[in-house]
N, C-alpha and C positions, 0 to 999 in steps of 0.2 A: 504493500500500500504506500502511496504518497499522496500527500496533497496539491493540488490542481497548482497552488504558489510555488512551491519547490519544484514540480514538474515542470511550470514555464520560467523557472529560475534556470532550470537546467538545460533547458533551449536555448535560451539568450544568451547561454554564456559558453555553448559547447564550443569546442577547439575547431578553430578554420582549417581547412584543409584544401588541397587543389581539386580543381575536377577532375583530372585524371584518375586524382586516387580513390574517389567518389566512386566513378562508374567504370572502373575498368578499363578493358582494353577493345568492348566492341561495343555494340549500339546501346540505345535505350528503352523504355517502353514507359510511357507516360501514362496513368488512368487517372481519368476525371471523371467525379461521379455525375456530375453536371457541366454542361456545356460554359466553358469560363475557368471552373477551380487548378487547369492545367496551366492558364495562363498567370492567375494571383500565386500559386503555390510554388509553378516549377517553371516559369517565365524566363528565366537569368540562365535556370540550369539547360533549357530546352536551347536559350540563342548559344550558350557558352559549346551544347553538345555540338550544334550543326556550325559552329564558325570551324571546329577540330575537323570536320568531316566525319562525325559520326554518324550511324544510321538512326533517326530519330522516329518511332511511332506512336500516336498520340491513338487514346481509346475513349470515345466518350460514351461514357452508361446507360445515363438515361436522358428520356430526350428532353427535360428541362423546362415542359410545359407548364408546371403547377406554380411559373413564377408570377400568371397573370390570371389567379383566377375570376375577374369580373369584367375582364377583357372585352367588348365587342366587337373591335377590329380586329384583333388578333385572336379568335376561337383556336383552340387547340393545333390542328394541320398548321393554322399558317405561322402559329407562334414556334411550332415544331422546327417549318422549314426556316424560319427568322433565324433561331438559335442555330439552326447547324450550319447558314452563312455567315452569323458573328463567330462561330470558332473554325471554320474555316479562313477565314481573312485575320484571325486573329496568328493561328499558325503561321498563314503566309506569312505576315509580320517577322515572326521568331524565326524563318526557314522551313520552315517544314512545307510538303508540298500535299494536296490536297488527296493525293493516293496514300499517302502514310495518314492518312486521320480516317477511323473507324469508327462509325457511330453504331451505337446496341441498341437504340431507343426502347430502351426498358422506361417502362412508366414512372415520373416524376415523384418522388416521395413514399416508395413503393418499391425498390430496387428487390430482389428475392436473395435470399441466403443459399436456399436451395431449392432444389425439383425444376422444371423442364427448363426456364429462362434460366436461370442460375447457372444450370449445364453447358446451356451453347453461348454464355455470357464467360465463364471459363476458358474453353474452350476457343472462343477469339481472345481471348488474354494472350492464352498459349498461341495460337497462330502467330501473332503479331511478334510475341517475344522472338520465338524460329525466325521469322521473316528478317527479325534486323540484328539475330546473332547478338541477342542482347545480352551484355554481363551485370545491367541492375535497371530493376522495375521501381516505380514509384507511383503511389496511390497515398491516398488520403488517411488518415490519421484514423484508427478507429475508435480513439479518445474522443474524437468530436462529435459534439453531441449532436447530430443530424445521422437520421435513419442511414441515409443514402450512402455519406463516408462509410460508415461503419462497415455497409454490407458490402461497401468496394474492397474494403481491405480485406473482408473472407471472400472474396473472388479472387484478389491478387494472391493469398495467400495460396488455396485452392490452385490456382494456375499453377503457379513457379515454387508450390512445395518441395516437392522430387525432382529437382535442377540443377544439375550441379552445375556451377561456376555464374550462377546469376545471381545477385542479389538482393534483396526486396527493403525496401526504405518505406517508409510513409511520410508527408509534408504534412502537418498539422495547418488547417485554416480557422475552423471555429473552435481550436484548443483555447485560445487565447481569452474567450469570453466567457469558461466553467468559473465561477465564484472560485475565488482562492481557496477558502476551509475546505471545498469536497476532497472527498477523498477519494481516490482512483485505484480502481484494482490492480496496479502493474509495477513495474521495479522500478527503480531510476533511469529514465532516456538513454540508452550510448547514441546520443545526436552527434552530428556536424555540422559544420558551417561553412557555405564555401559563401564567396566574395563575388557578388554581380555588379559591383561600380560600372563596368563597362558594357553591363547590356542592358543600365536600369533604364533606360530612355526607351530603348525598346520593347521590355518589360511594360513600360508606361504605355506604351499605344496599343500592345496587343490589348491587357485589358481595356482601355479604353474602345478597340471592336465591337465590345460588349453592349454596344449602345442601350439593348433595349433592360439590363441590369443596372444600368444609372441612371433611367427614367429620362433618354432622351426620347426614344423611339416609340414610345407606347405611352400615353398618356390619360388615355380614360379609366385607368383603376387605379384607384387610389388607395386599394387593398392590396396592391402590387409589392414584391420583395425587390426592393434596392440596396446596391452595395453601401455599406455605411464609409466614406471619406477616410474617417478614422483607422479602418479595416483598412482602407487602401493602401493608406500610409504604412499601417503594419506589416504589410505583408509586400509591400515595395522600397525597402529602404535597403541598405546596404549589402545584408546580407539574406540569403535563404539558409531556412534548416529544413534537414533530414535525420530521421531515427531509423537506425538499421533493426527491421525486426528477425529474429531469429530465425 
């Protein structure tokens, strides 16, 4: 057990490291549980992968719809196809080309753990990995309290359990906002930190693709999830973390 302060004490302060020593010696494999969370989490790590010429594949889960639910202009389908052009040109941004991004559209706030979607949601984990010769995956924290993380990281886990020479990290996005007292079932973090000084600009415009996540694009719901500024800043400032899970 630790508590959620200590836990993000030991994020912020894990040991920097290069991205070489991060992700090995071949590709990577990026999952986002939502269309966006690759760009806020792994933005720096994604441009830093493709400036090296690594092979870079990004996986997004689900399709992201339940961010507008009183929507009228954007009902479901077209807020669907909305979201998979904001991370397609958001990748563009970082390098990636729109044949490395694979969308699951697994339903919004609803992702499965297990049985029939769970299987072939694994299962492209694992494709994707093969395809770019990857030596480490990265998925979302399943410390953070949103359904969707959680059930990504028993996917990822799932995928690249019996892997050898791949290694599986998680980025923590809504770790940041668990009240400090909770207590969390898990050990102390072995994080790292590598240094995106030089890709935070572009970091900044990928999410910025995001249009319709900062309430430029879509304006008639006012029940709508927007990214909070504050979050932006967190999770765009000098440095990215990564927890290596066992």
């Amino acid at each position: 057990m630790i508590s959620a302060a200590a836990y993000q004490a030991a994020l912020a302060a894990a040991p920097i490291v290069d991205v070489e020593d991060l992700i090995g010696t071949g590709g990577i494999v990026v999952i986002a549980p939502h269309p966006d969370d690759e760009s806020l989490g792994c933005g720096g790590l994604i441009r830093e992968a493709c400036i090296r010429g690594r092979d870079v594949r990004i996986v997004v889960v689900s399709d992201g719809t339940a961010s507008h639910p009183g929507s009228r202009t954007h009902p479901r389908p077209r807020l669907r196809a909305l979201r998979r052009e904001e991370s397609l040109a958001a990748a563009s941004i970082l390098g990636v080309p729109p044949s490395a991004v694979c969308f699951l559209d697994l339903p919004d706030s609803a992702v499965p753990r297990q049985g029939p979607g769970a299987r072939r949601a694994t299962a492209a984990i694992r494709n994707a990995v093969e395809a770019a010769h990857a030596t480490a995956v990265f998925v979302t924290s399943d410390t953070d309290p949103h359904c969707d993380h959680a059930a990504a990281a028993t996917l990822a886990a799932d995928a690249v359990g019996n892997l050898r020479g791949c290694r599986l990290y998680c980025y923590p996005i809504w770790a940041w906002t668990i009240p400090p007292q909770t207590l969390l079932p898990i050990p102390a973090p072995e994080a790292r930190r590598i240094d995106i000084s030089a890709a935070r600009t572009v970091k900044l415009s990928a999410i910025a693709a995001h249009g319709s996540q900062l309430g430029l694009s879509i304006t008639d719901d006012p029940t709508a999830f927007r990214l909070d500024p504050l979050m932006i800043d967190r999770l765009s400032g000098r440095f990215e973390i990564f927890v290596r899970v066992a």
